[in-house]
N, C-alpha and C positions, 0 to 999 in steps of 0.2 A: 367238667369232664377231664380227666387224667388222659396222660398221653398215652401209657397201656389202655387205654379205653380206644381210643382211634388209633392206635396202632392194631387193637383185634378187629375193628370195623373195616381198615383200610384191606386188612389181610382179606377176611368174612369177602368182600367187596372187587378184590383183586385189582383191574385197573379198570373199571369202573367209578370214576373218582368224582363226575357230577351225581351221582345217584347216593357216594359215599358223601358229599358235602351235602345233600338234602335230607340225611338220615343224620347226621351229625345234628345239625339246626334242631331236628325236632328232639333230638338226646337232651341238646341244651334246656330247648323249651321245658322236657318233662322236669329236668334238675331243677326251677324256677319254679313250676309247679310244686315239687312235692317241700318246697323250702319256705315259700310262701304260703300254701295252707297248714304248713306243720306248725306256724305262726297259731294261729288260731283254731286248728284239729287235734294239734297232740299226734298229727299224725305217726311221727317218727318221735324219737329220742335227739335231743339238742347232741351226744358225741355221734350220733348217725346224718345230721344237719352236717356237721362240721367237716362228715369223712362221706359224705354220700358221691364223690366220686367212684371212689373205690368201691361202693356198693353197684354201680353200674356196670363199672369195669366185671366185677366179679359175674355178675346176672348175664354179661356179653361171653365172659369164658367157656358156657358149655354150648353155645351158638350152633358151632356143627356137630354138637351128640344125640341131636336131636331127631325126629322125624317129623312129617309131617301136621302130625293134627298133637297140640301140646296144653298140658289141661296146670293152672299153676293155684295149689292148694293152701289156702291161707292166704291171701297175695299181700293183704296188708300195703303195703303204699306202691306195689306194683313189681316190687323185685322177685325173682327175675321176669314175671310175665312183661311189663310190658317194655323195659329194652329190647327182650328178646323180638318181639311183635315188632317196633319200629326196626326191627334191623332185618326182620324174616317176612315181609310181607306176602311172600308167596306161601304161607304156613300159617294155620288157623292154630288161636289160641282161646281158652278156657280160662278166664281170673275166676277163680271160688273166695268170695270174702263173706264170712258172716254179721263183721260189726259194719252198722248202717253208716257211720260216718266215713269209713274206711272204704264202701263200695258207695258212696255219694262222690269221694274223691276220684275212684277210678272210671267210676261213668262220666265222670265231669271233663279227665283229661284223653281221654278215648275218643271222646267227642270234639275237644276240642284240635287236637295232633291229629284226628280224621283220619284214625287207625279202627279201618274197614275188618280186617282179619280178628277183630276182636270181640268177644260173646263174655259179658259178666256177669255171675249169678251171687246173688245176696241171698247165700244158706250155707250150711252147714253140709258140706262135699258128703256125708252118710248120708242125705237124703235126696240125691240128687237119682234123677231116675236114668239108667246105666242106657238104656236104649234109644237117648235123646243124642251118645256121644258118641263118636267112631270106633271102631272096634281096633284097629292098630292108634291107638293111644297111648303118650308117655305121660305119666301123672308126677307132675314134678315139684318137690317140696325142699324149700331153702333153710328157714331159721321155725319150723313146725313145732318138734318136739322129738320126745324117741323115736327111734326105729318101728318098734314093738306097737309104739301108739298108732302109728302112722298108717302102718298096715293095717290095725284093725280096722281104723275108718276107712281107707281106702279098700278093703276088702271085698266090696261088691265090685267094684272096678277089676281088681286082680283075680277075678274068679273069669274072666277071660283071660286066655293064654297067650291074647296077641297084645296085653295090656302091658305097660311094664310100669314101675314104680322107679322114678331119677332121683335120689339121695344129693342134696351135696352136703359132704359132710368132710371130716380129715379124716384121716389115719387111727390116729387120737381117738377120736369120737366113738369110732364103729371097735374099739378095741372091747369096748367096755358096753358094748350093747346087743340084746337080746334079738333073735328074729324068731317069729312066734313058727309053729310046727306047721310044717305042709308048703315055707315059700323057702327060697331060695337067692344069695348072690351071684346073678349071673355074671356080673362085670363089675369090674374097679376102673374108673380112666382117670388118669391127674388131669386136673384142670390150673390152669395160670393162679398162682397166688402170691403179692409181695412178701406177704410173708414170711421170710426165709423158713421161721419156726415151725411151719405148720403145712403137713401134709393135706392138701384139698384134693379131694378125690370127690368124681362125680360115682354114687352106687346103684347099679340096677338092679333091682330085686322085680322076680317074677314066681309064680304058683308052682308046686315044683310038680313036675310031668309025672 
């Protein structure tokens, strides 16, 4: 865990500091988890093994952009849904993963971090039925793919108006990408990045009124 990582939980946490050292412990845990099954799942890439603090850090950056009830598409070895989860317990979250070894991982360490607030579904987020999930919903996608792609699968989602779509993406990124007709960016907000080089902005896209 990098020190901008506890230093955004300590903030997240205030002075709260036995409840910010029991959410730390289980950050640790998760980082142990996702390094020792990437040993033998491929779960992650060996330069994401090596820098997987800073994939924490970054999945803890949009912490307060959030609402409520948070649905994480692709989730892949957990980023950002489940820091967010061990850090937001009063806040139900959504992992959508479709590859089986990637949602055997996140059922595995859910269960074992006894992270209550968490619901995992092994499909494909287009076939996922719209009326099983809250209707003020943020559907939040990290390393997915385009913009353009993004929405179309998330499309039965965003045809609610109280639904929003959370991008993290840079500057950079969104310079050079399409948004298909009829949605809209409602918001840009920077999020914490070392990066000096690299504008990280979290993007809201919703259905446009």
């Amino acid at each position: 865990i990098t020190p901008a990582a506890i230093s955004l939980l300590m903030i997240h946490l205030k002075k709260e500091r036995k409840l910010a050292g029991q959410r730390l412990d289980k950050l640790k845990n998760y980082e142990q988890l996702v390094v020792s099954w990437s040993k033998t799942h491929n779960l992650i890439s060996k330069s994401q093994i090596s820098n997987i603090g800073a994939h924490i850090e970054d999945s803890l950056s949009i912490s307060g952009m959030l609402r409520n009830s948070i649905m994480d598409v692709g989730s892949g070895g957990g980023f950002p849904g489940i820091p967010l989860a061990i850090t937001n317990p009063e806040k139900n979250f959504f992992l959508v993963e479709s590859n089986a070894k990637k949602f055997s991982f996140l059922l595995n360490t859910t269960n074992k971090l006894e992270l209550h607030n968490v619901k995992i579904y092994n499909k494909r987020v287009e076939v996922l039925e719209v009326g099983e999930f809250p209707e003020d919903l943020d559907v939040v996608a990290r390393a997915l793919g385009s913009t353009e792609d993004i929405v179309q699968l998330t499309k039965a989602f965003l045809d609610n108006k109280n639904t929003k779509l959370k991008l993290m993406k840079t500057e950079e990124q969104m310079l050079n990408e399409n948004l298909p007709k009829g949605y809209v960016v409602t918001k840009k907000e920077s999020i914490y990045s070392k990066e000096k080089d690299k504008s990280r902005i979290l993007v809201t896209i919703q259905t446009e009124s």
